[in-house]
N, C-alpha and C positions, 0 to 999 in steps of 0.2 A: 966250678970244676966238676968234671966229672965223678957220679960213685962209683964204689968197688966195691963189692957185695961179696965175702967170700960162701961159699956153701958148702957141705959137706956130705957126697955120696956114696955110698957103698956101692962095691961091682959085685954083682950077683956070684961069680965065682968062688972069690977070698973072702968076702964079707970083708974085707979090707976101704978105710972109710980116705975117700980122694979128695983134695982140695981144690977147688978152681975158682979163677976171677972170674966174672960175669959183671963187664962195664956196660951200665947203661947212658948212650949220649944226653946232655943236658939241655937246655930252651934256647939258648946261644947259639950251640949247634943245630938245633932242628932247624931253627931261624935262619939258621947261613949267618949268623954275625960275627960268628969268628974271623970271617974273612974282613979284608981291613975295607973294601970298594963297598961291599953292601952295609955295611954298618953304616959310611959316610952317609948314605941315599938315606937308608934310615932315619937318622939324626937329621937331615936338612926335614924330610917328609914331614917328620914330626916338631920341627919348627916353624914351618909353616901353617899349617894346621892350626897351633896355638897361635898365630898372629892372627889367622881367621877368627877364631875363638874368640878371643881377645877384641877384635873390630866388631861382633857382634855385641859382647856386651856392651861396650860403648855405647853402641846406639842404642841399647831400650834403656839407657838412663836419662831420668830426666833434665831438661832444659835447665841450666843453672844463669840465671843473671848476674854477669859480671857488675858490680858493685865498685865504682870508681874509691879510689883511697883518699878518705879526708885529711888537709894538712892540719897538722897542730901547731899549733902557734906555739911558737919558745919561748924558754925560759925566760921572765923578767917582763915580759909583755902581757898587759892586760887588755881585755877587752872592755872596749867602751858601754859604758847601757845605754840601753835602746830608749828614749825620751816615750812618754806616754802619745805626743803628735805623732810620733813617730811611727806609733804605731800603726796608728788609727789610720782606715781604711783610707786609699784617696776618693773626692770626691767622684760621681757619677760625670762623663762627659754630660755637657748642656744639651739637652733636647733642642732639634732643631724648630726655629720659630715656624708657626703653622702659616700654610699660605694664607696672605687677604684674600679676601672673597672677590667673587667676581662682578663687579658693577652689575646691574640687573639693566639691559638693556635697555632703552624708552622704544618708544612707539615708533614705526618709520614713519616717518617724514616722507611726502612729497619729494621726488627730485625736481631738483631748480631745474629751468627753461634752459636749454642748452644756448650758446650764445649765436648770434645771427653769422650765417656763414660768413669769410673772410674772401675779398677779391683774392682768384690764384695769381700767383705772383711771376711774372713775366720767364720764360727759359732765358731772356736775353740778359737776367741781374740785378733789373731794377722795376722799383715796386711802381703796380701800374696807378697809384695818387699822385706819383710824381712826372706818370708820361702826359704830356698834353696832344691831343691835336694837331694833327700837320695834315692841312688843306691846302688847296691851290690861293691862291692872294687874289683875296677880292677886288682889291682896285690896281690900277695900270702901274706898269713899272715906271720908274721916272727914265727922261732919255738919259742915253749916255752922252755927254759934254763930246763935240765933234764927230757925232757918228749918228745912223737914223733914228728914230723913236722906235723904242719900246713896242712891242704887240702888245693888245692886250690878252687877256687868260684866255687861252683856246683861242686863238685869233687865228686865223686859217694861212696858210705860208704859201700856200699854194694858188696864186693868182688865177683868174676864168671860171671857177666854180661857181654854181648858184647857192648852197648850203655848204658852209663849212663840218667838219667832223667836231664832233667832241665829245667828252665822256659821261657812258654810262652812269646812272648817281648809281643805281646796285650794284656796278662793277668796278666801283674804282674807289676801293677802298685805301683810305689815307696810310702811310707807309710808316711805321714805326720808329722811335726815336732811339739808335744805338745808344747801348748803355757807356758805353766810352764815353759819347758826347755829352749826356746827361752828368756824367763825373767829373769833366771837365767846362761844364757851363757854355757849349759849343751852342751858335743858333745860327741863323740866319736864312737867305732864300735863292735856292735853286732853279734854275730857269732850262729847262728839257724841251732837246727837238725831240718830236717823235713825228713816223712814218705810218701812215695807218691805210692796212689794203684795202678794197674793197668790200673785205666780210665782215671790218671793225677792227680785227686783230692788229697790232701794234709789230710790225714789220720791221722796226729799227728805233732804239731810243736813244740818245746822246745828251751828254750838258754841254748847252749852249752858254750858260752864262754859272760858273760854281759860285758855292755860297761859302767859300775860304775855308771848309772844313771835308774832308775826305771822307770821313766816316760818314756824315750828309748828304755829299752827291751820291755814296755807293747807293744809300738807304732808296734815297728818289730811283734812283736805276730800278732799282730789283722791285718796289713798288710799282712803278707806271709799264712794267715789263708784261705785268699780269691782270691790268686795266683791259677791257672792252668798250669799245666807243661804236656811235652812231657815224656811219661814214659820211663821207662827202657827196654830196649829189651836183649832176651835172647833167642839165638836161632833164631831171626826175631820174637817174641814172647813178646808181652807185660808184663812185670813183675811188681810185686810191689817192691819196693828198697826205700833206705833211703840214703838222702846227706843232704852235709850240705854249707848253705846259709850267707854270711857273708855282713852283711847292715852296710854302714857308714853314720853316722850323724855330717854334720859341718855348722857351721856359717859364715867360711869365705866365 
């Protein structure tokens, strides 16, 4: 509250001594707190303030480790003792066993002789120990019962000549044994006309007489297809003529 301070003057006139108040306002009022809006602001200012305050000391305190709470065991309940095994440290895991040592090498050796190369084995299937030979047939064909005799091997077909034609030995390499027929034990002998021009070359080759096997006669074809022969002379005169070629195929 405000004071009131009475004082007492005299007027120079009467010497008569006068009384007056003389209020002086108090910190509330200088402050403006009297009024109810500034005091609120006041009071909040200054609650916040101490929450600052407050949030600093916090943190220069130090670090406190929370400490988990031990259960106690209840009433009536004892605890068991701990056995002296029990106590006792467990054993060390087992050291791993150390590696064996490494054999000590010996002396190299020599490499053995490598072995004798291997015949290459045919693109047609079958291995070439098992292909034989297939030449023209040395002796004459036997006749056919009711029909002419037989030519024999390179026999000339072509009546009036003075040399007949017949094959190159370098060029008239024997024709290979399908590997079908070999699988199925096929043999026999094939009897080929061929046409042959004047320069050697083989103009025309046909089976005259098959050897019961298909895969046989093709083999004889494409064989005597790529034959070169000595031609026919007539006159000392190279002719074209036609003979005929008899191919045996066997297994034994």
């Amino acid at each position: 509250m405000p004071r009131t301070r009475t004082r007492t003057s005299r007027t120079p006139s009467d010497g008569r001594r006068s009384t007056r108040s003389d209020a002086r306002p108090g910190l509330a009022t200088r402050l403006g707190l009297d009024r109810p809006g500034r005091a609120a602001v006041v009071f909040a200012l200054a609650f916040v303030l101490g929450l600052v305050l407050a949030a600093a000391w916090v943190a220069t305190l130090p670090d406190v480790e929370t400490v988990a709470p031990v259960a106690e065991a209840p009433d009536g309940l004892e605890t068991a003792p701990v056995s002296a095994a029990d106590s006792e440290p467990l054993p060390a895991p087992a050291a791993d066993p150390a590696p064996a040592p490494e054999p000590r090498r010996q002396a190299s050796q020599p490499a053995p002789a490598p072995p004798p190369p291997r015949e290459p084995v045919r693109d047609d299937g079958f291995d070439p120990g098992e292909w034989q030979r297939v030449s023209p047939a040395p002796q004459p064909t036997a006749p056919t019962p009711g029909g002419p005799p037989a030519p024999e091997p390179g026999a000339a077909a072509t009546p009036g000549i003075d040399q007949p034609a017949r094959p190159l030995a370098e060029a008239s390499a024997a024709p290979r044994y399908p590997a079908r027929a070999v699988r199925r034990r096929e043999q026999g002998e094939v009897l080929l006309a061929v046409d042959v021009d004047a320069r050697g070359y083989p103009s025309g080759v046909s089976v005259a007489r098959s050897s019961g096997s298909r895969d046989l006669d093709q083999a004889a074809l494409e064989a005597v297809r790529g034959w070169r022969f000595e031609p026919a002379r007539y006159q000392g005169r190279p002719v074209a003529s036609r003979l005929q070629v008899p191919l045996s195929f066997s297994l034994e």
